[in-house]
C-alpha positions in Angstrom: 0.0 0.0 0.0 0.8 3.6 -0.6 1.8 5.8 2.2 -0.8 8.3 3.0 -1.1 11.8 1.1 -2.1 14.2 3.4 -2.1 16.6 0.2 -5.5 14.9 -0.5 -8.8 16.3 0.5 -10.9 14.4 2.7 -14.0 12.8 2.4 -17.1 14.6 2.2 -19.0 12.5 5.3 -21.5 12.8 7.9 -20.3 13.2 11.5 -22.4 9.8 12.2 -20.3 7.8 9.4 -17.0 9.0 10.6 -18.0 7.7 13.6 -18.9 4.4 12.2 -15.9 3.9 10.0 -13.6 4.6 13.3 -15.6 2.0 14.6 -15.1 -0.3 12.0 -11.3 0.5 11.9 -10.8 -0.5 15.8 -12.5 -3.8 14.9 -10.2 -4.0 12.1 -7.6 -3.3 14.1 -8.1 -5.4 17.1 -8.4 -8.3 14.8 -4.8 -8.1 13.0 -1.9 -9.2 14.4 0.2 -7.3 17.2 3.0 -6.5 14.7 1.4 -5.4 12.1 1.4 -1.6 11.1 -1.8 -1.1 8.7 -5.3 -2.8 9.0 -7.1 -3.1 5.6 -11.0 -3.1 5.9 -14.4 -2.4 3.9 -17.1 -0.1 4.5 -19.7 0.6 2.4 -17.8 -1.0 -0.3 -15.3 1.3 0.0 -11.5 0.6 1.1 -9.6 2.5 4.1 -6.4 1.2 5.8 -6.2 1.9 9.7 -2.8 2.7 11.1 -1.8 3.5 14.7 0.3 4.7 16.8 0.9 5.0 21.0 -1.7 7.6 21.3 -4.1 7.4 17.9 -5.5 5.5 15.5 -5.3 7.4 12.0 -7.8 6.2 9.3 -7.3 6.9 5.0 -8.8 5.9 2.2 -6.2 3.6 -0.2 -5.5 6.0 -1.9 -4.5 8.4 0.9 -7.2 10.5 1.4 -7.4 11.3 4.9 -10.6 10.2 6.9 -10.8 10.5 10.3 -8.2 10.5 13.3 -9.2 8.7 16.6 -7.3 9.3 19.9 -7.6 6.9 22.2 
């Protein structure tokens, strides 16, 4: 996979289905092995690839597009 272009605009979405692809991404997450550094997942028949670091889990579209950015 590409690394991330923050150059990109986002996504045009609703407050309610960032919320629900961050969702989606810590499932995605959870479920990959400790070692890994990106989860791949679907939503909506679309592709994003979760990454994540100490304090957040950073969310983009395959192509880079920037989505969402969850702290946890």
């Amino acid at each position: 996979m590409k690394k991330p272009d923050r150059s990109k605009p986002a996504l045009n979405l609703s407050s309610a289905e960032v919320t629900d692809i961050c969702a989606h991404a810590k499932v995605a997450w959870d479920k990959i092995g400790p070692r890994a550094t990106k989860a791949p997942f679907t939503w909506r028949g679309m592709k994003f690839v979760a990454s994540h670091s100490q304090f957040r889990l950073l969310v983009d579209t395959v192509d880079g597009r920037p989505v969402a950015c969850r702290y946890d």
